[in-house]
N, C-alpha and C positions, 0 to 999 in steps of 0.2 A: 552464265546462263542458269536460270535459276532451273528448281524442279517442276515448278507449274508450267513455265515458260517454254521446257523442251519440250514437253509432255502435250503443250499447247499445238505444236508445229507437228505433232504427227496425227494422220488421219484419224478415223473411225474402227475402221482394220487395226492399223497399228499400235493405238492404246489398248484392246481389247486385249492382241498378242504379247506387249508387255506385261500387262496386268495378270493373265493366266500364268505368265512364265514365273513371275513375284511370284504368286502364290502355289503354285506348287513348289517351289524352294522353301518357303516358309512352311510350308504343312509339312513337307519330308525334313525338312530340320526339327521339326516341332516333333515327330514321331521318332525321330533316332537320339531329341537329348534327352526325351521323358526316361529313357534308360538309365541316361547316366544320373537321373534325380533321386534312381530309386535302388540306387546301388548298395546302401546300408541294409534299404529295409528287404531286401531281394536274398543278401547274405543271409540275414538276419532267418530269415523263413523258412531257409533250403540247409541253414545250420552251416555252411562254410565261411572260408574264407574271403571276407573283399576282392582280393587277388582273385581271386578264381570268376569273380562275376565281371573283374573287368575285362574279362576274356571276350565277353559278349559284346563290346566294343569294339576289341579287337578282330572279332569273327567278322562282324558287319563288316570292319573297312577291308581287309580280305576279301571278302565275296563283291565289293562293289568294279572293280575291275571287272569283270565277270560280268557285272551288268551294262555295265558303258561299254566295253565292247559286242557283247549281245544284239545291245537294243540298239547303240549305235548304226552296227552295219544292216540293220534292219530302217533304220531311220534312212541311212543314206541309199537306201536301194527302196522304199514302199514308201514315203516321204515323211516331215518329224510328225505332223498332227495325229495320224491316228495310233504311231506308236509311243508316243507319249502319253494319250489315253490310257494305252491298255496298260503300261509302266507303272502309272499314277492307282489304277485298281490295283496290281498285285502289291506295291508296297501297303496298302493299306490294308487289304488281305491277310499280310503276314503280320501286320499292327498290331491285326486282329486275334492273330491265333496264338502272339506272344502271351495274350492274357490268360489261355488256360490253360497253360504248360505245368504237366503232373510234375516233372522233377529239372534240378539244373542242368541237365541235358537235355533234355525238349524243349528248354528256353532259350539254349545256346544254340540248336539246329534252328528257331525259329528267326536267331538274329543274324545266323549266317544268309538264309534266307532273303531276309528284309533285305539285307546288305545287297545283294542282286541286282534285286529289284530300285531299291535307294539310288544303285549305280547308272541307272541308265538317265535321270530324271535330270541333273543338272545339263550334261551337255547335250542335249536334246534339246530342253529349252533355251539354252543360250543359244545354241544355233539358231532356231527357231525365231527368234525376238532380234539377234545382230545383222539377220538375212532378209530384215523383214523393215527394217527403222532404216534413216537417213545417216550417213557416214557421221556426220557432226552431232548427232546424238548418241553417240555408240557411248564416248566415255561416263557421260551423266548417267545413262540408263543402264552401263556393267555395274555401274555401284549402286543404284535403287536397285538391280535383279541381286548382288550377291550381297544387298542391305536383307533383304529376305531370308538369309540363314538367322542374322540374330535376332530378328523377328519371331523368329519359329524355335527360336532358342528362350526369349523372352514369353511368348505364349504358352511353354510348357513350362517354366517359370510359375506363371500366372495359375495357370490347370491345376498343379503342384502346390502351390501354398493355399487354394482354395479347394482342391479336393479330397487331397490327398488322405485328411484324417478322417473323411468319411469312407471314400469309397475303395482304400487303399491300392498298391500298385499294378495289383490288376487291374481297376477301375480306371484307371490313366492310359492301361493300354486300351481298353474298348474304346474311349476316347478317340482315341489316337485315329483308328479308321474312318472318322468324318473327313479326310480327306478324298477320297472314293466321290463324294459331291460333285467335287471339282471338275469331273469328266462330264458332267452336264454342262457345264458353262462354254471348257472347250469344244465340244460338240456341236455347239450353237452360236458362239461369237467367235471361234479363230481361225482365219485362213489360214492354209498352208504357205509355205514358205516359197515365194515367188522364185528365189533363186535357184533354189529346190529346183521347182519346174521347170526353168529355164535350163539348168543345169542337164536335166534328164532328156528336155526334148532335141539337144545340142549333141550330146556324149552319148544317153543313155547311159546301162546301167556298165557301170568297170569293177572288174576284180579289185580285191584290197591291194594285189604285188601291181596291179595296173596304174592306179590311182596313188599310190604312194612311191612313186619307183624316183631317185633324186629327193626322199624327204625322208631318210630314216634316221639320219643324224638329228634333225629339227623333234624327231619323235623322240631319239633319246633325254635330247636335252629338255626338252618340255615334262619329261618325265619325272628326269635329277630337278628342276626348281620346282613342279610340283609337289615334291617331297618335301623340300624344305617348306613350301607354305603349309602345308598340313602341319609340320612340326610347329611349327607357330602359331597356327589356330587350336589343333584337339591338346598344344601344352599347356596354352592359355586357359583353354575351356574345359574340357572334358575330368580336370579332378577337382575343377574348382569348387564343386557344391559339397566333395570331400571336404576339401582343405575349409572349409566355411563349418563342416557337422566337427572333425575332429582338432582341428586345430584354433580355430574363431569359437569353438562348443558354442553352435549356433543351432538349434534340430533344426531337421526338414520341415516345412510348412512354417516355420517361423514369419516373422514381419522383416525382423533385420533381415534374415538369409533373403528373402526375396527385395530387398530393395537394393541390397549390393547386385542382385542376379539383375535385375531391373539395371541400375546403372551402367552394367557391364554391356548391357544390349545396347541401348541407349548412344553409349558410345560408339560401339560397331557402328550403328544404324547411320549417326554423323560422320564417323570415319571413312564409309562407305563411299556415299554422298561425295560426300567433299572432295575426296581423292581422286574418286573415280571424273569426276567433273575437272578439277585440275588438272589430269592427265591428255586433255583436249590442248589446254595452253602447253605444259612443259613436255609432255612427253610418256609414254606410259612406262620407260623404265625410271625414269631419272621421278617421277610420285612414286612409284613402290619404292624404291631404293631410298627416299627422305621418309618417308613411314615407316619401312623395317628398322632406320636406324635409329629415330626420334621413342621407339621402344622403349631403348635402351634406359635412360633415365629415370625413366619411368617407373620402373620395376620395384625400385623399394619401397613407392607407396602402395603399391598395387598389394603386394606381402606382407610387408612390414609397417602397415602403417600407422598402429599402434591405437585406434581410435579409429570409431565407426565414421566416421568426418574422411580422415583420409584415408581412407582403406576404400571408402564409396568415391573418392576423387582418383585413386589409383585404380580401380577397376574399371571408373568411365575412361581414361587418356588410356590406359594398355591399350583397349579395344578399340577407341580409336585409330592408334599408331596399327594393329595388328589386322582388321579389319579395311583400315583407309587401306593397307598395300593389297588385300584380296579384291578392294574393290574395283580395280584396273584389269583385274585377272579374265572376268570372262570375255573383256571386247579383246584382250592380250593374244588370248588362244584361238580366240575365232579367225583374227586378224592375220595371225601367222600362219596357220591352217589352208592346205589345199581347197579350192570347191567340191575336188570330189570325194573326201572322205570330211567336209568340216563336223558330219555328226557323227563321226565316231573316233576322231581325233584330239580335240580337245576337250571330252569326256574321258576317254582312255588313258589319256596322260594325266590325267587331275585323279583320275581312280587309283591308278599305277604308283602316283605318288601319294594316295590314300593309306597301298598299298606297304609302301615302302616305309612309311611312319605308323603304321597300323596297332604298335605294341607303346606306341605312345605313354597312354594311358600305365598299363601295367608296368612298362618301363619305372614309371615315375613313381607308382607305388611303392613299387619294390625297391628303390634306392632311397627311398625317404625311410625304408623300414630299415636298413643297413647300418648301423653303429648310429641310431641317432640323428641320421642330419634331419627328416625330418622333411612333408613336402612345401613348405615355405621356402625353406634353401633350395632343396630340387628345382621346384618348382621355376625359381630366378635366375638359378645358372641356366636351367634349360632354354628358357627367353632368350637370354642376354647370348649365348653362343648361338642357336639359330639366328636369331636377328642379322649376327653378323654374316652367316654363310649364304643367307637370303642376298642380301645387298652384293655381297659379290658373284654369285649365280646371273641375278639378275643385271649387273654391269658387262657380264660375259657375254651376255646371249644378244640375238638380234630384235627389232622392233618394226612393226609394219602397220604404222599407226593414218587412217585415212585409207589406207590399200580399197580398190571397189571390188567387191563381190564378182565373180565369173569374169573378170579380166585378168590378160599373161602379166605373168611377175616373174621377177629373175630368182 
């Protein structure tokens, strides 16, 4: 099934709902990587050290827990549209106020912040958009919704090599709150979530201990393999525009640095796709478990690959392989997920494991500064050993792939 072709089969309602959903993923990714672009020049201003601005990284995935639970049980009790609204203003809010931050501490409050806010946005809309579309479209359109991270990873790419040497990195975060728009669109084109309703006018509203009572082992474990996909996305992404400024001595705004950033989305964006859409015929563990593993190979051109040729063919197939297994992710968690807490369960568990990998980033700093290795090597072992612990999380756990929405499941 192609993308025009699913995209074809759902209503008027329902393309609007995915489209909104797209693009709020894309604009909060686009707001939380403009960070990690400007990681040199941010040290560079405030006179510390790198290490200490990846902290700002680290703060955000922190606080997003914190928002996916929040705005979640607020979604699952006052339904997602209007608090996905108000979700999609505050993170853009705080976009906003990153950019006038007097010292490295009221930049790091403001990214704790963001992170909050950031948190409640993805499982909101994937509820949102899986509770809303036709079961056979669920897998095509979890990987067009979580193709929208590298989207917004690529358009602050974009912003970055075109603004940046004007209007520097505060000017990227004023930027950044053009997301705030978007709550006009929703406001005007997206129903609420039918099952939503259906749900409420059935049960009404249930405590969290009500509605999760028999499901808190599914919460643990969704927790543990949300950790590990996070280590495989922010290891892949979040040093790479480092590893490109000091290891590749590429500057920021450069044409190279941005065509490798460019390919690296590019491939997400087909990884996504493709997986996510395979996951309809094979299965939605048995695609992520042949993408987390097909990584593997991969890796030394991605680092080492010696020439701007394969360095840009290793950066599209990581993202590929790393992105094709996210892209099964949000019909995974929906799927699995009670009716009555789906919007604050499979946000919670993706934030939890946000949480749990949260020093990602610094982590990988800080061992590449250690005798030399250097984040080339960090960088590869860190892949190549998630990879593997991904694949087996994910052969561990269970699959509820076609399940219908507001019907008993054992």
């Amino acid at each position: 099934m192609s993308v025009l072709s699913a995209l074809r089969e759902l209503n008027h309602e329902q393309r609007h709902t995915v489209l909104a959903s797209f693009l709020g993923w894309t604009l909060d990714a686009f707001d939380y990587f403009i960070f990690t672009f400007v990681i040199v020049g941010i040290a560079n201003e405030f006179h510390v050290d790198r290490t200490e601005v990846t902290l700002g990284v680290f703060l955000t995935l922190v606080a997003r827990p914190i928002g996916a639970f929040l705005f979640g049980r607020l979604a699952d009790r006052y339904g997602r549209r209007p608090i996905l609204m108000i979700d999609v203003i505050l993170f853009s809010v705080f976009e906003l106020a990153t950019a006038f931050s007097p010292t490295i501490t009221v930049l790091l409050a403001m990214r704790f912040l963001f992170g909050v806010a950031m948190g409640g946005e993805w499982g909101i809309g994937a509820s949102l958009v899986m509770e809303s579309i036709p079961p056979k479209s669920r897998g095509l359109v979890s990987g067009l919704l979580q193709s929208g991270y590298p989207c917004g990873f690529f358009i602050g790419a974009l912003v970055n090599w075109l603004l940046v040497d004007h209007i520097g990195w505060r000017g990227l975060f004023v930027v950044g709150a053009v997301p705030a728009l978007l709550v006009l669109y929703i406001r005007r084109k997206v129903p609420e979530s039918p099952a939503w309703e259906a749900s409420q006018a059935q049960h009404g509203k249930r405590s969290l201990g009500e509605a999760m009572r028999g499901h808190w082992k599914l919460a643990i474990y969704l927790m543990c393999l949300m950790a590990a996909f996070n280590m495989f996305s922010h290891g892949s992404q979040d040093m790479y525009h480092t590893f490109e400024e000091v290891d590749l001595h590429l500057p920021t705004g450069s044409s190279a640095a941005f065509v490798l950033v460019a390919l690296l989305n590019l491939g997400a964006l087909v990884g996504g796709i493709c997986f996510g859409a395979w996951s309809e015929k094979i299965g939605r563990r048995r695609a992520m478990m042949i993408s987390a593993l097909l990584a593997i190979p991969v890796i030394p051109l991605w680092t080492y690959g010696g020439s701007m040729l394969l360095l840009g063919i290793g950066a599209f197939l990581i993202q590929v392989m790393v992105q094709g297994a996210w892209g099964v992710v949000p019909t995974h968690l929906n799927e699995l997920s009670p009716d009555a807490v789906r919007g604050t369960l499979p946000g919670f568990a993706y934030q939890m494991g946000n949480l749990i990998a949260a020093g990602t980033a610094t982590a990988q700093s800080w061992l590449a500064s250690q005798h030399g290795l250097g984040l080339p090597l960090v960088m590869s072992l860190w892949i190549g050993v998630v990879a593997l612990l991904l694949a087996v999380l994910v052969w561990l756990g269970p699959e509820a792939r076609g399940v219908g929405f507001g019907q008993p499941r054992s």
